[in-house]
N, C-alpha and C positions, 0 to 999 in steps of 0.2 A: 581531536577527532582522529581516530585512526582511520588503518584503510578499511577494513570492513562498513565501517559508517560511510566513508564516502563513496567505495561502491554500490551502496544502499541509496544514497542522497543522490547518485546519480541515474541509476535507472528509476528511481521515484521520479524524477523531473519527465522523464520519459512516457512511464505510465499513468502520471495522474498531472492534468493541465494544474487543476487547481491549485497543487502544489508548485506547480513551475510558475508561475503567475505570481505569487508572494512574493512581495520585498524580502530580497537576501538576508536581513536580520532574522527576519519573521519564520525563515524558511532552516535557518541555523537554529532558531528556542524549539522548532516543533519535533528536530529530526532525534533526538535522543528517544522522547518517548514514541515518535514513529519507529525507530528503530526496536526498541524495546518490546514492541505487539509483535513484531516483526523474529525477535529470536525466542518470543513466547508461542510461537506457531509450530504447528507439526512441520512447516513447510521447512524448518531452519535443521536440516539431516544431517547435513555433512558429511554423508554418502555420497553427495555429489557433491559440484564444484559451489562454493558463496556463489557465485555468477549466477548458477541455474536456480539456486533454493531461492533466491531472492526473486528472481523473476517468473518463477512460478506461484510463489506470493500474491504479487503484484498481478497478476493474471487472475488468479482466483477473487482479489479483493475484487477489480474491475468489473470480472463475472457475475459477483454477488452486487454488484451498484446498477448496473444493467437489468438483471432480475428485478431488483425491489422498482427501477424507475421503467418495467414492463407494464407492473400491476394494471389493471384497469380501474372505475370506479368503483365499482362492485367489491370489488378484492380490499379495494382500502378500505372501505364499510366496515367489510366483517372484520380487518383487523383490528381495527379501531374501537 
């Protein structure tokens, strides 16, 4: 693991419980392909610093998890 993966594996513990809550083995098999969506994103520029594209990642995913667990009933109906 280099450093960019473990700047990644660190603010991940940060923004998402669920991740930080996994037994350390568990949380080391997931972080590659975590990482991997992660430098497949628009978010990964490198106009700005790793530090900030990562965490405006991490912010957007959180965003979008919040939105879908807004829905109402109604709304899942029709997605569904």
């Amino acid at each position: 693991m280099g450093y960019d993966e473990y700047l990644f594996s660190c603010l991940l513990k940060e923004y998402d419980e669920d991740f930080a809550s996994l037994p350390y083995d568990e949380q080391f098999d997931n972080l590659p392909r975590l990482y991997k969506e992660f430098e497949k994103s628009p978010f990964n520029e490198r106009e700005e610093s790793l530090y900030a594209c990562i965490e405006r990642y991490l912010l957007d995913k959180e965003a979008n998890q919040n939105d879908e667990m807004d829905l109402d009933d109604d709304e899942l109906d029709y997605i569904i």
